[in-house]
N, C-alpha and C positions, 0 to 999 in steps of 0.2 A: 224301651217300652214306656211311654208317657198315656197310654191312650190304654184303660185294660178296667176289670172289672171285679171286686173283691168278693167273690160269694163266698155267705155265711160266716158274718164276720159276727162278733159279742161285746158288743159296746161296753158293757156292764156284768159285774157278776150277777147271774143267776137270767137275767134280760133274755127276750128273743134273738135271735138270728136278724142278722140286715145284709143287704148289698150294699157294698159303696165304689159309687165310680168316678171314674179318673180321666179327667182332659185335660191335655195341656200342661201338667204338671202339677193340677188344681182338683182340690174335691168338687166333684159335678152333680152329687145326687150321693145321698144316705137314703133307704129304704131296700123296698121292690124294685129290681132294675131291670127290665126287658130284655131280651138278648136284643144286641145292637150290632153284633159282629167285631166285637174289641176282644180283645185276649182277656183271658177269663184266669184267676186265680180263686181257686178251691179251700177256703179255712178252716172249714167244715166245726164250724163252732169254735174255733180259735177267740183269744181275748184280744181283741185290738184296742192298742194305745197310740196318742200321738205318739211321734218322733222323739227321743231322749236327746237334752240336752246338757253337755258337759258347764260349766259355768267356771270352769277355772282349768287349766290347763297350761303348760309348757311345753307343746308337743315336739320340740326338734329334740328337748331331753328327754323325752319320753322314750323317741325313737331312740336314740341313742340308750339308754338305760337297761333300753330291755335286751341289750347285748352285751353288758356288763355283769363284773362279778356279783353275785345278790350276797348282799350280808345284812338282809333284814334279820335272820334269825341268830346273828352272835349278841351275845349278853356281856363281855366281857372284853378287853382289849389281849386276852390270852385266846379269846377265842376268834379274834379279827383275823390276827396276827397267824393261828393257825391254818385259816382258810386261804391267807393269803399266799404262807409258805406253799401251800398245797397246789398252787397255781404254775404255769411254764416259767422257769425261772430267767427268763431272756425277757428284754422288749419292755415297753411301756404299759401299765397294768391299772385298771381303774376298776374299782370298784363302787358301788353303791350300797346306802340303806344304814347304814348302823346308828344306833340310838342309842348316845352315850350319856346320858343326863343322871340315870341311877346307879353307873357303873360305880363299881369301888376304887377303880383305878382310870385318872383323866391319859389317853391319850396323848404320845409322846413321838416324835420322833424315831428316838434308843428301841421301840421292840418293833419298830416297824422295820429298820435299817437290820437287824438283827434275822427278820422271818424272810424280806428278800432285797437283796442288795441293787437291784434295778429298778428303775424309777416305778415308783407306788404310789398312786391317791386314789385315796379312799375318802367319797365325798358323803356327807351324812342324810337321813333320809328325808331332813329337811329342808336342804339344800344351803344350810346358813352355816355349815362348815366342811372344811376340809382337812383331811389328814395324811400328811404330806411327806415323805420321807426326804433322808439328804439326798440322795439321788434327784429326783422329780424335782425338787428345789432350784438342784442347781441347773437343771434342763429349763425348767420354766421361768427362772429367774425370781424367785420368791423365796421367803422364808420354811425352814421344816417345822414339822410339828402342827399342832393342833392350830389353825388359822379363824377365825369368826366372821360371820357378815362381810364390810364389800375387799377384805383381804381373799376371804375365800368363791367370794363372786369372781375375784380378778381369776385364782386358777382355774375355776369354771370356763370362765374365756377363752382363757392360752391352750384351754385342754379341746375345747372345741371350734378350732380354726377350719374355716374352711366349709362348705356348704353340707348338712347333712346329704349322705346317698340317699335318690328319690325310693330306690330297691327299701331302706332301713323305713321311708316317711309313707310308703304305699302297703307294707305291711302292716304298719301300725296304723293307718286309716282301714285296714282290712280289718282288723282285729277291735276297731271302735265299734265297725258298722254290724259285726258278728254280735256285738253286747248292745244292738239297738239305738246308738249313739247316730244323728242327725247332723249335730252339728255342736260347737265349743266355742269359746270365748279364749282366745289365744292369747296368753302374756308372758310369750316368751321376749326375751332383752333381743331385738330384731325388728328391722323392718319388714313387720306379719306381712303386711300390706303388699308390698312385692316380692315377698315369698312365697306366699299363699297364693297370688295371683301367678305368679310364674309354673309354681305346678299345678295349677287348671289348667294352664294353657299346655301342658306336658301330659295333660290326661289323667292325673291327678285330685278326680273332682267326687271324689264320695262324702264329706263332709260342706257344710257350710261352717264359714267362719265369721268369726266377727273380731277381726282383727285390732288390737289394743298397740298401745306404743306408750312410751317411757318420759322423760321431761325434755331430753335430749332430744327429740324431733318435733316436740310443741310448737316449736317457732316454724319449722314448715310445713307442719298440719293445717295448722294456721294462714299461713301464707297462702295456701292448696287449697284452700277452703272446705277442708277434708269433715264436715260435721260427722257426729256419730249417726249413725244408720245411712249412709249417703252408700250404693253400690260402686263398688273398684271398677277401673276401666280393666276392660278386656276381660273377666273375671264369671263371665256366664249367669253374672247375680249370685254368686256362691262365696264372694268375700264381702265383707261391708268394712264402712270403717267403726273401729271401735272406740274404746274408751281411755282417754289417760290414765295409765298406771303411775300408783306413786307408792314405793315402799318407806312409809312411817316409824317402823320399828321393827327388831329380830324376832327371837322366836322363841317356844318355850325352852325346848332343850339344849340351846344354846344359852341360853341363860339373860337370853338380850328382849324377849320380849318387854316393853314398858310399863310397868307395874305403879301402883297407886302404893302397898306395902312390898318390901324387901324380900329380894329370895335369903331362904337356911344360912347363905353364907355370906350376906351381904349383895350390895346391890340393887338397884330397878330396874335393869336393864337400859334399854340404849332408843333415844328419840332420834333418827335419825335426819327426821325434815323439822326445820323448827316450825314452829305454828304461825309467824311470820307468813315465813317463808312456803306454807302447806297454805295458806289463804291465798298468799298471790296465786300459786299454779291453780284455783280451784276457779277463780276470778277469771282468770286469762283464758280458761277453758271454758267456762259456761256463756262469756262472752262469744267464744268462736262456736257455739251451738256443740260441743263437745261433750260429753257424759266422762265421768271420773271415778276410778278404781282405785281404791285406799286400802292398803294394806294397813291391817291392823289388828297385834293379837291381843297384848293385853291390858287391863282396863284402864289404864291411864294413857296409852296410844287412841283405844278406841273415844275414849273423852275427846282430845283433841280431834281426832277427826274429825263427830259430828260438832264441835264446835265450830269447826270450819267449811262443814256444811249449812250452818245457819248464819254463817256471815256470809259467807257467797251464793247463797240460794243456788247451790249447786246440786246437780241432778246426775243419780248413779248409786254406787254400792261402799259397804265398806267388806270387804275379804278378809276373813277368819274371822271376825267378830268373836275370839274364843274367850275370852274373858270380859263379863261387861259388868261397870257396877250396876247395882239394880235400878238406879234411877234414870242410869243410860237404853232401858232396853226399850222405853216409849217412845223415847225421844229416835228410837228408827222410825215408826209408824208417824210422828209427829213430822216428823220431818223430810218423810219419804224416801229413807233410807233405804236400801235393798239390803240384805243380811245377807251374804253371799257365802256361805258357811260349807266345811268340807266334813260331815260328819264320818268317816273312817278314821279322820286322826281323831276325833275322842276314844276311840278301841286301839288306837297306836300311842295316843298319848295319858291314858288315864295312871297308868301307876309315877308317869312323872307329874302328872297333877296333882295325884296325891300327896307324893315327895316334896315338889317343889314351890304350890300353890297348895298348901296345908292350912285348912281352913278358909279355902277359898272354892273349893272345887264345886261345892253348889253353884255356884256361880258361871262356869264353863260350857260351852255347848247348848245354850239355852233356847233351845229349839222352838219347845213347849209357850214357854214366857212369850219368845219373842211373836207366834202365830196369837196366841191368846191377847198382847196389847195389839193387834194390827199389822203387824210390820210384813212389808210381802221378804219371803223365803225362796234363794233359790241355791239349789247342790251342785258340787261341784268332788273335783277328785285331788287338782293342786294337784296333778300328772308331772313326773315321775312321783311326787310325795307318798302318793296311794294310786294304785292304778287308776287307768281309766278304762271306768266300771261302772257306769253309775248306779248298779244293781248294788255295790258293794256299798256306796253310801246310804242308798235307799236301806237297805236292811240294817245297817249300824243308825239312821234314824229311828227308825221305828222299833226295833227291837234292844240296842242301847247293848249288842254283847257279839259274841264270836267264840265259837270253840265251844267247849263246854264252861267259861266261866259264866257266874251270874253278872245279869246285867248292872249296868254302872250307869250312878245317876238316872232311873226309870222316868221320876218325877219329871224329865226333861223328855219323853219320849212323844211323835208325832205318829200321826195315823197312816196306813199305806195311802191314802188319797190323797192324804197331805206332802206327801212326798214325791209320788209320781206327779201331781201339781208344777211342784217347785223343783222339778228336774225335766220340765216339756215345756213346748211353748203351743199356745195355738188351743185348737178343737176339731175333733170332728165332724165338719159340716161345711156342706158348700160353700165355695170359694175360699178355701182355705189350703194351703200349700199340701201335696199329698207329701205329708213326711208322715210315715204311718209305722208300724211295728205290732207284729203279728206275735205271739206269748205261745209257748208248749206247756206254760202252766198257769193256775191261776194266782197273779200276788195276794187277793186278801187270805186267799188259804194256807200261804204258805207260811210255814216258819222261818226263825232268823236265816240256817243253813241252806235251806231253800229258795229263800229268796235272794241270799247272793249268787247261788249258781244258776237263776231263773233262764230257761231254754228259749232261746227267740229264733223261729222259723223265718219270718221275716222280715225287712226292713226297707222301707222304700224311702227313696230321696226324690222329694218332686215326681211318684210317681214311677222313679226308676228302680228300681231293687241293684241292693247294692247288699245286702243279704239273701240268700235263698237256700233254705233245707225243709223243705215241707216234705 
């Protein structure tokens, strides 16, 4: 259905009713719209919004994640350990989620080989660690025990050989396009490119992507003359190419994010591209018409990067921007930096902020700062990290809590507008792609609670519904 007709749509809260019509994939007309003989969809004062756009994503862990053990809610390595006993004691067992940065006790080996004696790992919710038992060690050939950064990227690999099932990768694009979701910026460690393209062509087509890649296929990005925004061959216009990924440093709760002062226990964590070496890739990619993704969490990572944004006049984002010193937060606007920021880890990460960025936490999440100097803003989930929800980031922007505790860091809080903004692309208005999303509530009325579980009747891609419960 590319060719159909949206009656009584609500552009705005409180606004009149409009029709909007659709040809060819494209907005044809906002207003009064005739009967024409096109299939007709009934909103009946529904809120319509662009298309939701995820802006950071791993989708093949994603898929993979959401059939894994959840151990977001253990607080303790007595309590990992419990959930894990409690699982089929045969077979290979992977778990996700745990957040052990406040624990009282680091993660070992000795109680994991003790709750089950068959290969165990348990990867953290950040993805910058793994927790490996002797078994799973000696199957993967790695060390046990508590692993960091690219030790614990390597059992991420060995653990996922082999192509995800399209059955794991078509439920979880089902379950994007249910929460409104359009389309993602894919950085998964993969050639997106021909993954993404291959399941379009398997029928596999409810999201657009914009497929990102690693330093390791720069030379034949290059080579391909693959610029960012260029359309994939065979790909229906629903893959592009995206942008170089480059991870600069760890994370908080790993204790490797790059810090300007020391964590409680010593330390700044871990630079991982030297600044040298983070100029050259930025060079070599703005030269090939290429756009560039910098991982970066804390504020002496994010230094360096836009430092290396203003020697290569490179063009793109820095990802997490979670901690910035304050002089750093103009210099995005200045420099046309994208803030590519995942706000549900500030409500996953705030009591180790406070823990472990003690005296710093003003500083974190600076949502607020960064719209008020200029700097454009866009949301994302970092899927498996936080789901992919973008309703879930949107309301942890703007309302800065979850649950019943009070909000954390307010001072840093953006407006619903602000946020549906920097999580859509596009407008509503002729000749503009029908990526559209039909709402069963309104966001500015709703509270924190409500607007993470915000109801979306519908959801169209180009026109086509790849959501429908009206």
């Amino acid at each position: 259905m590319h060719d159909l007709v949206l009656r009584g749509a609500r552009l705005a809260p409180g606004a009149g009713t409009v029709d909007v019509a659709v040809d060819a994939g494209r907005i044809a007309a906002v207003g009064r719209v005739p009967d024409t003989g096109r299939e007709e969809i009934a909103l009946d004062g529904r809120r319509l919004i662009p298309g939701l756009w995820d802006r950071h994503v791993h989708f093949d862990q994603w898929a993979r994640t959401r059939a894994r053990l959840d151990l977001s809610a253990v607080a303790s390595v007595e309590a990992a350990c419990a959930a894990v006993a409690a699982e089929d004691p045969a077979g290979l067992l992977v778990g996700f989620g745990f957040r052990w940065a406040t624990w009282a006790e680091v993660p070992t080996a000795a109680p994991l080989d003790s709750a089950r004696s068959a290969p165990t790992v348990l990867l953290s919710g950040d993805l910058h660690t793994a927790w490996v038992n002797t078994a799973a060690a000696e199957s993967l050939g790695t060390l046990p025990g508590l692993l960091r950064e690219d030790d614990a990227f390597a059992v991420q690999v060995r653990l996922d050989t082999g192509p995800v099932p399209d059955a794991l990768i078509r439920d979880a694009v089902d379950a994007a396009a249910a929460r409104g979701v359009v389309g993602i910026s894919e950085l998964e460690l993969a050639d997106n490119v021909e993954a993404w393209s291959g399941r379009v062509a398997r029928g596999i087509d409810g999201l657009r992507v914009q497929a990102g890649f690693y330093p390791d296929l720069l030379d034949a990005r290059v080579a391909a003359g693959a610029r960012s925004g260029l359309a994939a061959e065979g790909a229906r216009g629903l893959v592009t190419h995206g942008p170089l990924k480059v991870i600069t440093d760890g994370s908080l709760n790993t204790r490797t994010a790059h810090c300007i002062d020391p964590y409680p226990d010593g330390g700044v964590g871990m630079q991982n591209v030297a600044p040298p070496l983070l100029e050259e890739l930025l060079s070599r990619a703005t030269a090939a018409g290429i756009r560039v993704a910098i991982h970066a969490i804390g504020d002496r990572a994010n230094a360096i990067a836009l430092d290396a944004f203003a020697a290569t006049g490179a063009r793109g984002s820095i990802e997490h921007a979670q901690l910035l010193s304050d002089g750093d937060v103009a210099r995005f606007a200045r420099l046309g930096v994208i803030a590519s920021v995942q706000p549900e880890h500030a409500l996953d990460d705030r009591d180790a902020v406070d823990s472990l960025w003690a005296g710093r936490a003003g500083r974190t999440f600076p949502l607020r700062a960064l719209l008020d100097a200029g700097a454009a803003l866009a949301l994302g989930s970092d899927a498996p990290v936080s789901p992919l929800d973008p309703w879930l980031g949107i309301s942890a922007a703007v309302h800065r809590t979850r649950g019943d505790r009070e909000p954390w860091r307010p001072e840093h809080a953006i407006t619903v507008d602000e946020a549906l903004s920097a999580s859509t692309r596009g407008t509503i208005a002729p000749g503009q792609p029908a990526d559209l999303v039909a709402l069963d509530a309104d966001p500015h009325a709703a509270g924190a609670a409500r607007l993470r579980e915000m109801p979306v009747a519908l959801t169209l891609l180009g026109g086509r519904p790849t959501r429908l419960a009206l």
